[in-house]
N, C-alpha and C positions, 0 to 999 in steps of 0.2 A: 493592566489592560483597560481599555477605554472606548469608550463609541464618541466617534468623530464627524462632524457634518462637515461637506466638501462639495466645492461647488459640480454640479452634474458637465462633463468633458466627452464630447462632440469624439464619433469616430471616424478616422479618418479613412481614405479607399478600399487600406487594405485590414481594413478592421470590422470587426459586429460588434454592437452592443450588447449584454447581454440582461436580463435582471435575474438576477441568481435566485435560487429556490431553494437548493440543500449545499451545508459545506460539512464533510466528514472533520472531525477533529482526529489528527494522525498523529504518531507516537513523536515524530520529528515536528509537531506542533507541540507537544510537552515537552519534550527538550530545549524547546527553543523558548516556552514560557517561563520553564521553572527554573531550568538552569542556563541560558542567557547562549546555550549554543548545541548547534545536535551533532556531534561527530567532530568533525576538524571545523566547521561552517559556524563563528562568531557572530550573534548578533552585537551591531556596533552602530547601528541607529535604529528609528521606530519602522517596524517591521507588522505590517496586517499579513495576519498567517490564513493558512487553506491552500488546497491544490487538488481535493476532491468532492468533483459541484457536479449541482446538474441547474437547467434554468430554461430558461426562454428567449428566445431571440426577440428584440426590443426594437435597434433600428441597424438596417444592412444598406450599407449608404448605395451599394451596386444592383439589391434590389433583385438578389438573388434567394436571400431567404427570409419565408414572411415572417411577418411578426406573430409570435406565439408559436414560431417553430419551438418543440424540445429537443434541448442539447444537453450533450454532456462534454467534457474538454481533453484535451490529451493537453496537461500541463506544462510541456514542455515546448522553447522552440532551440534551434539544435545550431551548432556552430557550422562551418566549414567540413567539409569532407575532407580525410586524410587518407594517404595509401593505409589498406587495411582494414577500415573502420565503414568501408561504402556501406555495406548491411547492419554497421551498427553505430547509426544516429546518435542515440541517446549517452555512446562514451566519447562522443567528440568534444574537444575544447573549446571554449566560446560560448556555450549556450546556457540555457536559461531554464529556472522551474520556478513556476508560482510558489509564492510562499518561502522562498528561499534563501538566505544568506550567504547563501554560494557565492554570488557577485557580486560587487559593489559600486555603485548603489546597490542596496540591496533589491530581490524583483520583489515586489508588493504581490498579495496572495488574495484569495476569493473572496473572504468572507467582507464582503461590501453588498452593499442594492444592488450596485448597477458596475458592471464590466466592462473594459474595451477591452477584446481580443485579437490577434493575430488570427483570419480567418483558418487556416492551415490548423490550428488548434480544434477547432470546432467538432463535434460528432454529432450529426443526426439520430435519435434513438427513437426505436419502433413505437408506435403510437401504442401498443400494449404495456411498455417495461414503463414505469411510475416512476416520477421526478427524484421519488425516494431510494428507490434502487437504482437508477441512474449515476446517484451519485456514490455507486458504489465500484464505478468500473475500472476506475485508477487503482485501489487497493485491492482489485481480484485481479489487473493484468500485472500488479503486482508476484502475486502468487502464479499464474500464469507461465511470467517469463522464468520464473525458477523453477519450474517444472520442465521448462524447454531448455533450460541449463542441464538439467539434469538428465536432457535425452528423454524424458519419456516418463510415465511409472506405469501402463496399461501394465497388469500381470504382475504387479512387483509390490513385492512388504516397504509400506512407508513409512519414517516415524518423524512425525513432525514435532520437532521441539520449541516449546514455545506457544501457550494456546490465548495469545492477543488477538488482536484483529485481522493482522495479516497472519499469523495463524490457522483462523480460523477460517477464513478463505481460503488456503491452501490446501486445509482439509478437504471441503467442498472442491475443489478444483480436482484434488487427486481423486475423490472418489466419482469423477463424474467422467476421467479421464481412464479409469476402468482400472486403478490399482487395487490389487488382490486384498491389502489388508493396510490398513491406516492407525495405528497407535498414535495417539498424542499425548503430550506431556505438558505439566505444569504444575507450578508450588501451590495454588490455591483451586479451592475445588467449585468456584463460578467459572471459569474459563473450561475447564474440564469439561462441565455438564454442557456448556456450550460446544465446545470440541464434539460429543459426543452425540447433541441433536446435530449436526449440519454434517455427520457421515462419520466421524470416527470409531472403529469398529469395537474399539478397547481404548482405554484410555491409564495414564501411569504418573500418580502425585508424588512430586520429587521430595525425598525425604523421608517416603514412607515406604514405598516401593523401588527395586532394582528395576534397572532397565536393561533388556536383553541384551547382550553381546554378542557381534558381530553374527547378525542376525538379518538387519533390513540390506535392499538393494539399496536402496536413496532415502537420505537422511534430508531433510528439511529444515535446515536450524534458523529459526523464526525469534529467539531468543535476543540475542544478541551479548548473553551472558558468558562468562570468557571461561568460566568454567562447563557451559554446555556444549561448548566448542569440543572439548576434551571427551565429553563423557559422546559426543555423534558419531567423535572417528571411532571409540571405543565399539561405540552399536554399530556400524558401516560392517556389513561382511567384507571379505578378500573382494577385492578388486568392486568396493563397492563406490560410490559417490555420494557426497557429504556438498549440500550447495550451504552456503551462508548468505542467508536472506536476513537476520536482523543486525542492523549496523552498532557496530563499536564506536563507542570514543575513541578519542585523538589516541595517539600514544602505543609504547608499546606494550604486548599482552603474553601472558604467559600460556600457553599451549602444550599440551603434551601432545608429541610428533611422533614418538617410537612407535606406537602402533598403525601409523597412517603409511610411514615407511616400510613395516614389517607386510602389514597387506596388502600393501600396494593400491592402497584406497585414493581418490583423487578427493581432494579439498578444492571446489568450484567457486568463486566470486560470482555478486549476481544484483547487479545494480539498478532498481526502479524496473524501465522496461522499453523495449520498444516499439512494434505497433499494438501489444498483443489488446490494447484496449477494445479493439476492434474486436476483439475473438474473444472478449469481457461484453460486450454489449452485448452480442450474443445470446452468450450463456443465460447471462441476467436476464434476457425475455424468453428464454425459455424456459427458465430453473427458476419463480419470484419466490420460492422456497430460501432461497438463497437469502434474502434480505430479513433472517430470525436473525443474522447476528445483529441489525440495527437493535437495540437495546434500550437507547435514549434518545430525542429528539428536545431540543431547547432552542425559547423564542433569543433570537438576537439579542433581546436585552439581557435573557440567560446568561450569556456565553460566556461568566465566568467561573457559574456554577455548574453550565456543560465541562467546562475543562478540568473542573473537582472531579465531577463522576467520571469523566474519563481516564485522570490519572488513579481510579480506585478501578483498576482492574477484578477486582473480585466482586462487587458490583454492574459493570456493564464492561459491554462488546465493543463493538460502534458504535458512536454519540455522532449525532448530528445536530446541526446549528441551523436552523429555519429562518428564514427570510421571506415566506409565505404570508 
């Protein structure tokens, strides 16, 4: 990783500039730092990672929004419409996420000065929510759209597997979305305690402690661990729902399925998100409680030792990358 000077690029009609203010370092930025790809998506040339910012608007060539507006982005722009897919943008083919290696060229990601965006990207945020929690609204509508996967949890035993950053949002999500009881899990006991301040009601360190069986309505697997897979549908009550929110490698994975068949439990997919950022901006000006899981903050020159404390999970939450 490298800091690169580049000549400053003119936006064109349908673009804003932006100058970035916070970039979240996301677990598909570790992936993509340490091990060269996140999931099936190969980095295969030089790739500036980030996808969750918040900032200012700098220059709007249409002269619709002033400068020192604060935004924050909805990182995606989205392919053609398919029969099917009209209500869901974000699985159409074609399109694009900051940060990403999904396309090639690959799309170039936040952590720069200075932005051109697609204005469609853009999000106005309340002049109360902070540039610092702003740029937390990608990885809570995150958590969000897998709660909307899952139909719901108002009333319902949650166990979120997996207490990372999106995690830990989803904690916060489900307990603000009225679920009865929140368990969360994890092999180390920093994420835990975190888990535990942002609404989890109990919490369960894997290794030391069993975890209920078939017990929760909706299972949250945030992990992306192929063996947590196994042990969700095992906790999923009869005809319970199991969404899979943290992503796998390439490849295939071993699963135990006889119990998910025996109960008739559903195994849900549940990919990034689609508008729910909107319904993340929200939350975050009204909940700035929300923004304990930020943990770490480092200056741009940092960001290589932001991305150490990042990949040290038992040390911090969310690490953010300053450009202030």
């Amino acid at each position: 990783m490298r800091l690169e000077e580049v000549p400053l690029s003119e936006p064109n009609q349908e673009e804003v500039r932006i100058k970035v203010s916070f970039v979240g370092i996301c677990g598909s930025d570790l992936h993509y730092y340490y091990e060269g790809a996140n999931g099936a998506f190969v980095v295969k040339e030089p790739l500036t990672p980030g996808h969750e910012l918040s900032g200012v608007v700098d220059v709007d060539p249409q002269g619709i929004l002033n400068k020192g507006t604060k935004v924050t982005v909805h990182p995606a722009k989205f392919g053609p419409s398919k029969p099917g897919l009209e209500d869901a943008k974000h699985l159409r083919l074609g399109g694009s996420y900051l940060g990403s290696a999904s396309t090639t060229p690959h799309t170039q990601g936040a952590m720069s000065e200075y932005l051109n965006l697609d204005r469609s990207m853009l999000r106005v945020i309340p002049d109360g929510l902070t540039l610092e929690n702003a740029a937390l609204a990608e990885p809570l509508a995150v958590g969000l759209h897998a709660i909307n996967i899952a139909g719901g949890v108002k009333g319902k035993k949650v166990l979120v597997s997996g207490s990372g950053p999106i995690g830990l949002l989803a904690v916060a999500a489900a307990k603000l979305q009225g679920a009865v009881e929140i368990i969360a899990t994890d092999v180390l006991d920093g994420p835990l305690s975190r888990a535990k301040d942002l609404g989890a009601t109990s919490i369960i360190k894997i290794g030391t402690e069993a975890i209920p069986e078939e017990y929760f309505d909706v299972v949250l697997e945030c992990s992306g661990a192929q063996r947590a897979i196994s042990a969700a549908i095992k906790a999923s009550k009869r005809l319970g729902i199991v969404v899979q929110v943290g992503m796998l490698s390439a490849g295939e994975h071993s699963i135990e399925l006889a119990p998910l068949i025996s109960k008739e439990v559903q195994l849900r997919g549940t990919f990034r998100f689609n508008d729910e950022i909107d319904d993340a901006i929200l939350v975050l000006d009204q909940n700035p409680w929300i923004g304990k899981v930020v943990t770490h903050t480092f200056e741009i020159n940092e960001a290589i030792k932001g991305f150490e404390v990042a990949k040290n999970s038992q040390e911090s939450g969310k690490v953010l990358i300053s450009f202030e």
